[in-house]
C-alpha positions in Angstrom: -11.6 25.7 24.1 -14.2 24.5 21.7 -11.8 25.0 19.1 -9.0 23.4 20.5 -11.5 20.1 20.6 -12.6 20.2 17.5 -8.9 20.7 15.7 -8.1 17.6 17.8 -10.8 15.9 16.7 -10.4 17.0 13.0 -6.5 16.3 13.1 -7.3 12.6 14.2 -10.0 11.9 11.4 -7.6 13.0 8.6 -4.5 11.3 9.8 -6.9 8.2 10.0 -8.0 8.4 6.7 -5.7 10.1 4.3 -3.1 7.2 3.2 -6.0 5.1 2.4 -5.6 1.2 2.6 -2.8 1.4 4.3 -1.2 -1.6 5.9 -4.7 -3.4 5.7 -3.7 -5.0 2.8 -3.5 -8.9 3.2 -0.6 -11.0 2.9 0.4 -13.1 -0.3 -2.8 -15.5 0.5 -5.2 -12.6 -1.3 -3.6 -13.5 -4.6 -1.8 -16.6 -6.3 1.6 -17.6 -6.1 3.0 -17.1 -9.3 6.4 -16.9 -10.8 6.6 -13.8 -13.1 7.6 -16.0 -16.0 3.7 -17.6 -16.0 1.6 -14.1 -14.7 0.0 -12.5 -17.3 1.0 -9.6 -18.8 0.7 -6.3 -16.9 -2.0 -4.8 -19.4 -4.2 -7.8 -18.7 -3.6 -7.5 -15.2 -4.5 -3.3 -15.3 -7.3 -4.4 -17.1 -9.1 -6.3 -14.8 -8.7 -4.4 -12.0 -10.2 -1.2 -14.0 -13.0 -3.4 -15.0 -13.7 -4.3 -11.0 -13.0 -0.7 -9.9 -15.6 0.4 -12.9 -18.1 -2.0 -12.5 -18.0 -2.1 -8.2 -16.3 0.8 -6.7 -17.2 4.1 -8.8 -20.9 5.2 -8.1 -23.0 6.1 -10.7 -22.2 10.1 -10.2 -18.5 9.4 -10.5 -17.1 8.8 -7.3 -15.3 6.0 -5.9 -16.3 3.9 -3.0 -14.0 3.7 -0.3 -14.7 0.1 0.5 -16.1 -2.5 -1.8 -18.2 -3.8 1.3 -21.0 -1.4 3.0 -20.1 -1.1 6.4 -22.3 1.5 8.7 -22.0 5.3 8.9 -18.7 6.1 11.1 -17.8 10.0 11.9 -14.6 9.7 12.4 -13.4 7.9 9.1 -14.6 6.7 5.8 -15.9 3.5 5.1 -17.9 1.4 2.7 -19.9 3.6 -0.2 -18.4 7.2 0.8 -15.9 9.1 -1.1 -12.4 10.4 -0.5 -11.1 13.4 -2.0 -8.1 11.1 -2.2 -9.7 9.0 -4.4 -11.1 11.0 -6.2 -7.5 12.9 -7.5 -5.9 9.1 -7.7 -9.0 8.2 -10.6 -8.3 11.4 -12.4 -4.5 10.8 -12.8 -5.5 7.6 -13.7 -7.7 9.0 -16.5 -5.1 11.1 -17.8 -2.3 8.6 -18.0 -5.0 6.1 -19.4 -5.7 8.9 -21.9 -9.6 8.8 -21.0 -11.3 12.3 -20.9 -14.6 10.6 -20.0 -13.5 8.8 -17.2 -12.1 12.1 -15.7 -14.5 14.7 -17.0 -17.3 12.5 -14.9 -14.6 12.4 -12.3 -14.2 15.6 -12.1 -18.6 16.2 -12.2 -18.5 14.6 -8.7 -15.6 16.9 -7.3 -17.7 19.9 -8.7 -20.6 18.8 -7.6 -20.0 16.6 -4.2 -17.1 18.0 -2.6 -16.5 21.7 -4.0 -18.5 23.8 -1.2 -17.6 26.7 -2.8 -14.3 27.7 -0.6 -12.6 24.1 -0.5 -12.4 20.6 -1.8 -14.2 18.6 0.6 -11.8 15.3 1.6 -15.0 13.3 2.2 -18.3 13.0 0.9 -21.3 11.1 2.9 -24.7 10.4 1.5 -25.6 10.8 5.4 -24.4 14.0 5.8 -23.0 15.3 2.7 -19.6 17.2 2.2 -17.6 17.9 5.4 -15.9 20.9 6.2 -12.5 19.9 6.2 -9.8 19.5 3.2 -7.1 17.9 3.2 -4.0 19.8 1.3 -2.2 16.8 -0.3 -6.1 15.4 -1.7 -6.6 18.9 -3.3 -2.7 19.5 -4.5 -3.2 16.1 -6.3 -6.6 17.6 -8.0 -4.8 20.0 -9.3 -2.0 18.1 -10.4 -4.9 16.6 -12.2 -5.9 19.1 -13.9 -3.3 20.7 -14.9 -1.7 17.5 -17.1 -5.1 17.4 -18.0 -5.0 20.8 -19.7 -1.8 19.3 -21.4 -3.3 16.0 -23.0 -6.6 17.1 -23.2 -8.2 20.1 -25.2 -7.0 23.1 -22.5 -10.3 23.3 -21.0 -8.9 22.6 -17.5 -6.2 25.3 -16.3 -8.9 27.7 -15.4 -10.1 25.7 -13.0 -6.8 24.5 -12.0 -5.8 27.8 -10.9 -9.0 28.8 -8.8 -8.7 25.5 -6.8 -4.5 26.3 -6.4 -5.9 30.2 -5.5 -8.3 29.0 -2.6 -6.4 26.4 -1.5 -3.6 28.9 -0.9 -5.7 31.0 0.9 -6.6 28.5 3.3 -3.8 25.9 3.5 -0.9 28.2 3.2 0.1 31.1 5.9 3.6 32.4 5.9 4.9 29.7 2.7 3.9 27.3 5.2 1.7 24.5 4.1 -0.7 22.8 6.5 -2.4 19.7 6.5 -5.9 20.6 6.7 -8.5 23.5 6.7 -11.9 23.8 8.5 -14.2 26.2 7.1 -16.7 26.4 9.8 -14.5 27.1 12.2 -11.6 28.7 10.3 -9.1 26.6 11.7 -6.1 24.6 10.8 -3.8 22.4 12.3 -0.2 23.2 13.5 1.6 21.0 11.1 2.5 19.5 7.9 2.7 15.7 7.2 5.4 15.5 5.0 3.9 13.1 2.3 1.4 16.2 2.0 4.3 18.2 0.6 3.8 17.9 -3.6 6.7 19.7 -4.4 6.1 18.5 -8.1 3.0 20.2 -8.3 4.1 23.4 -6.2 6.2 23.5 -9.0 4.1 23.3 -11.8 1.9 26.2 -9.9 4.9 28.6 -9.3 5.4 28.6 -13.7 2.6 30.9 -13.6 2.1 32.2 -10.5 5.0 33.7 -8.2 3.7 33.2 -4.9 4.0 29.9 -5.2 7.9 29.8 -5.4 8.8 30.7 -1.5 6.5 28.1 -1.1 8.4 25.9 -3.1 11.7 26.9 -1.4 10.5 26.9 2.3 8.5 23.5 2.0 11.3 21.7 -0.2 14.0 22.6 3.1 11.5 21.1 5.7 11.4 18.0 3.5 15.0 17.9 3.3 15.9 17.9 6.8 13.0 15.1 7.5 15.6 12.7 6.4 16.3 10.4 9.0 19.8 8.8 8.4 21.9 7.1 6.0 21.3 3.7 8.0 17.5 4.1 7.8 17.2 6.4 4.5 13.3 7.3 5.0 11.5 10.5 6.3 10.1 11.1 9.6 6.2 12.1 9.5 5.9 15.6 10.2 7.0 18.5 11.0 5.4 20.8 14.1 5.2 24.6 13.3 4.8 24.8 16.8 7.6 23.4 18.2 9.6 23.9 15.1 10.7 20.0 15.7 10.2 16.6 13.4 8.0 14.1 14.8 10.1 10.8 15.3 7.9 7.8 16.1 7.3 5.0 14.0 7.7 6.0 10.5 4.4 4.6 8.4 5.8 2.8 5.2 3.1 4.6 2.7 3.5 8.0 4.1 7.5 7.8 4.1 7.6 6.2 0.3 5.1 8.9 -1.1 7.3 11.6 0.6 10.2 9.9 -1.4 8.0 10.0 -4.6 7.5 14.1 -4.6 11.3 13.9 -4.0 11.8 12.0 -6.7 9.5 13.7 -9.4 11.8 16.6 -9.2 14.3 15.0 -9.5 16.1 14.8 -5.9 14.8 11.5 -4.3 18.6 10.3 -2.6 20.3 7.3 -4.3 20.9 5.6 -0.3 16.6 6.0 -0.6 16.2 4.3 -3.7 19.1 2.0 -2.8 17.0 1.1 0.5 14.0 0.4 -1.4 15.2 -1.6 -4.0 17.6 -3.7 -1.6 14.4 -4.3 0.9 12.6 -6.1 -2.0 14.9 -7.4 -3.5 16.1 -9.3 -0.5 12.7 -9.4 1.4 10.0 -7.8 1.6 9.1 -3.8 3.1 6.8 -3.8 5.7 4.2 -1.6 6.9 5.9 0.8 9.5 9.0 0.8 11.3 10.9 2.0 14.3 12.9 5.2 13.9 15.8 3.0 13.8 14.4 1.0 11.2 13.1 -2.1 13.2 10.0 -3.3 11.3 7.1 -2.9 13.3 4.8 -5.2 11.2 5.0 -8.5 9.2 2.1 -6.7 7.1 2.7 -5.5 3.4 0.9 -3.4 1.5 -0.2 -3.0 -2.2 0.0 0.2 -2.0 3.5 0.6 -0.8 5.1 -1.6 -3.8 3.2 0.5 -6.4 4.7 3.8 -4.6 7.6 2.0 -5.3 7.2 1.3 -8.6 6.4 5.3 -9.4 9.5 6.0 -8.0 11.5 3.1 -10.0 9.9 5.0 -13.0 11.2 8.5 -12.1 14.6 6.9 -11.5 14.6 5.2 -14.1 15.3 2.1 -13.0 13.1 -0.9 -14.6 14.7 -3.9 -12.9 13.4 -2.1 -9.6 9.9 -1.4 -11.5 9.7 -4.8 -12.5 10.7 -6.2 -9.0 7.8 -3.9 -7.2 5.1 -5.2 -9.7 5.9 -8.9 -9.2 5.7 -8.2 -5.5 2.5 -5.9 -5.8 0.6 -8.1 -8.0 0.5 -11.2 -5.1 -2.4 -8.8 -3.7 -4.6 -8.9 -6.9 -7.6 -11.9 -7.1 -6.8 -13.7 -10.0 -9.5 -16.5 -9.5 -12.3 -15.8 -12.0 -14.9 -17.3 -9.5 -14.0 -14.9 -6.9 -16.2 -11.9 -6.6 -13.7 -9.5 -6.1 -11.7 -11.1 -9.3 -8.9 -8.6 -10.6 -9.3 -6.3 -7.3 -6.3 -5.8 -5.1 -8.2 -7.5 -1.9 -8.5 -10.7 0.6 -10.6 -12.8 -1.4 -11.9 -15.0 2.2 -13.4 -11.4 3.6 -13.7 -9.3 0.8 -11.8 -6.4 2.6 -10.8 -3.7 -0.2 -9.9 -0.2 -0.3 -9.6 2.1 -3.0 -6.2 3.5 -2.3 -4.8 0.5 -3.1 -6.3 0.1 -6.3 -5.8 3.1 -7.7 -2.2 3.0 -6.2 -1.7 0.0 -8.3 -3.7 1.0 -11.5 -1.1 3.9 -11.5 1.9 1.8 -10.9 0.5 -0.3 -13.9 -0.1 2.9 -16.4 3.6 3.3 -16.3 4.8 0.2 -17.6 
């Protein structure tokens, strides 16, 4: 029974925490009003916002900040100076695409050193308390990623290490082919379900080139991702899937969660045309909001930096640049440009200071592709 309370507890925390910023992000006030034809030019704009995240969010042993503000010590989600897991994988992509080994080998120091307890990834770090016992899959999947495009552009240091995070978290995370959410290593316990934005088939993938057990892993989790489709009226993907009760969760569908599972689609290559069509058509003509009915009723006026610079990844593997260019005119009404701002360059609300890391990063990405 004690068990039972504490996966129920754990399940909570992560689904709390793991899409970051989401739908937090302030409307059009936390930026200027600009046409695109006077903003200035997207490496200026990337620029900036490195310089805040560099200077303000990432601690002197190479982790990022969850908030910009310090908030007090909550147990059930991050806040203020503690580190993500998340973040963590988000600043070492960033590194690689940004072609900056020292950014990610220090990085990568705080990973080793802050949230690798020596049989997972840890998907939080507190000074308070230290490194929990719980990973989240789609945090360490992305550290992998990491590493292994950092093998590529690097100097093939990085695969080594690449495989014995993929080993362990296979030998938590995966039972069956099936991948779950989250692992507890005190208790040995995992939850009974996948998200589906936790499925990186991309990287799956990339892991299954050189080691075979990954491919009915590939296989298995690429079907459940499949049939989380919703319907050609409302072209997005339900939440999760329940091992359980072998059934799809259909509630209200959160924006980030549902464009990120469109993403892994798309980096192999299978992200549906009536998806991309969706997307593009929503801001085009509007705006897409922060979650939505099954039926694809908007359940919030709220938009999200993050979301348009999902968006924009996935214009990219399309290849479609009017829709890349349409989700960075969009996304970059969140950044400060007001050099007397404190938070100047940040994706943020300027009035309360309210940041999040997710989004920055989200948006430093979308920028690295243009």
């Amino acid at each position: 029974m004690k068990k039972i309370a504490i996966l129920a507890a754990l399940i909570f925390i992560l689904s709390s925490c793991s899409a970051g910023g989401t739908n937090t992000q302030p409307s059009e006030t936390a930026g200027e009003k600009q046409n695109s034809s006077t903003q200035p030019q997207t490496q200026l704009r990337e620029d900036i916002c490195f310089d805040f995240l560099k200077t303000e969010m990432i601690i002197q042993q190479g982790g990022v900040r969850t908030n910009y503000l310090d908030t007090p010590h909550n147990k059930d989600f991050a806040t203020g100076g503690e580190v993500l897991s998340e973040s963590m994988g988000l600043l070492m992509l960033y590194a690689v695409e940004a072609l900056d080994e020292a950014l990610f080998k220090n990085a990568l120091g705080f990973v080793e050193e802050s949230l690798d307890t020596g049989k997972i990834l840890s998907y939080r770090y507190a000074a308070e308390t230290g490194a929990y016992h719980v990973n989240a899959f789609i945090d360490d999947i992305r550290i992998i990623r990491a590493l292994i495009l950092a093998d590529d552009v690097f100097d093939g240091q990085y695969s080594k290490l690449a495989k014995k995070y993929a080993d362990r978290l296979y030998d938590t995370n995966v039972i069956n082919n099936c991948v779950f959410d989250m692992y507890d290593e005190t208790y040995n316990v995992r939850n009974d379900f996948v998200t589906l934005c936790y499925i990186d088939l991309y990287t799956i993938q990339l892991l299954q080139r050189d080691d075979a057990k990954w491919e009915k892993v590939f296989e298995y989790m690429h079907d459940i991702i499949k049939d989380g489709y919703i319907n050609d009226t409302f072209p997005m993907y339900v939440p999760s899937y329940s091992y359980a009760t072998k059934q799809y969760q259909h509630g209200d569908i959160n924006t980030v969660e549902a464009t990120l599972t469109a993403l892994n689609l798309a980096r192999i290559g299978e992200c549906p045309q009536s998806t991309v069509r969706y997307l593009k058509d929503s801001i085009e003509n509007g705006a897409i909001y922060g979650s939505y009915s099954h039926d694809g009723t908007k359940q919030s006026d709220t938009e999200s930096t993050a979301v348009y610079a999902i968006c924009a990844l996935i214009a990219k593997e399309v290849q479609d640049e009017d829709m890349y260019k349409m989700c960075i005119d969009k996304m970059n009404r969140f950044q400060v440009m007001d050099e007397n701002s404190e938070v100047y360059g940040a994706f943020a609300n300027p009035v309360t200071l309210d940041l999040y890391s997710f989004d920055n990063l989200m948006a430093l990405l979308a920028y690295s592709q243009g």
